[in-house]
N, C-alpha and C positions, 0 to 999 in steps of 0.2 A: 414042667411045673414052674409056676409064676411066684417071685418069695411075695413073701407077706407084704413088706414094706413098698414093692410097686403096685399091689393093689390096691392099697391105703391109700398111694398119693396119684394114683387114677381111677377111682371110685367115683371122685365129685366133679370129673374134669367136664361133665356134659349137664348142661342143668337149663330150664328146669323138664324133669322130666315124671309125669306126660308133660307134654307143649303142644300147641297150638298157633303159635305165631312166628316167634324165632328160637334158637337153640344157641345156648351161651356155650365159648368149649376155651378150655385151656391149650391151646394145640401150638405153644411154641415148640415142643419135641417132637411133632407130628407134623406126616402128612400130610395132603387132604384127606379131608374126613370125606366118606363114600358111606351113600345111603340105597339100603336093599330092603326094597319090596319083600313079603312072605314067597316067593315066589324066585328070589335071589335075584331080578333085574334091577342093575343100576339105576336107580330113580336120578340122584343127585351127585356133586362133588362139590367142594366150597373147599377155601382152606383160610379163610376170615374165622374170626372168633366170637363174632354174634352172626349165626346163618338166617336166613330167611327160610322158614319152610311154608308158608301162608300157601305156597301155590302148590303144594303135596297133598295127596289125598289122605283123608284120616283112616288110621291104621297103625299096624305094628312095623317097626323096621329096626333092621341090622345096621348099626353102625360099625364101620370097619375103620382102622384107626393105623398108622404103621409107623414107628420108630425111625427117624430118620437116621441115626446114626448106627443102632441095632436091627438085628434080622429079626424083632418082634411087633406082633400083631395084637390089636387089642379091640375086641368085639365087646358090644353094646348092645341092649336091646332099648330100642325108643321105641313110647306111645304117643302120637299124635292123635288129638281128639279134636 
């Protein structure tokens, strides 16, 4: 179970979402951020703070997010339009 307070302060960390161009992220705790197809294959990895997605297909994807100092993980769901 995830407390309240780290939801709260990674709720907005991916924005804007849907997107269509680039993908803003707060990721100095993180990561690279890892992008999954409906399908769970690796589309993407960045670990920059404004991504490029322009050259992604539009669709739903799994952002996967990981805690550099803790064993946790933090999934996303993005709409690229």
């Amino acid at each position: 179970m995830v407390p309240i307070e780290t939801i709260k302060k990674t709720a907005n960390a991916l924005y804007p979402n849907p997107a269509s161009d680039f993908l803003n992220t707060q990721n100095n705790n993180f990561s690279d951020v890892e992008f999954y197809d409906m399908h769970g294959v690796l589309q993407k990895t960045s670990n920059k703070e404004q991504i490029d997605i322009s050259n992604l297909p539009k669709g739903l994807y799994f952002i996967i997010r990981k805690l550099h100092r803790e064993n946790k993980t933090e999934i996303t769901k993005l709409l690229i339009k």
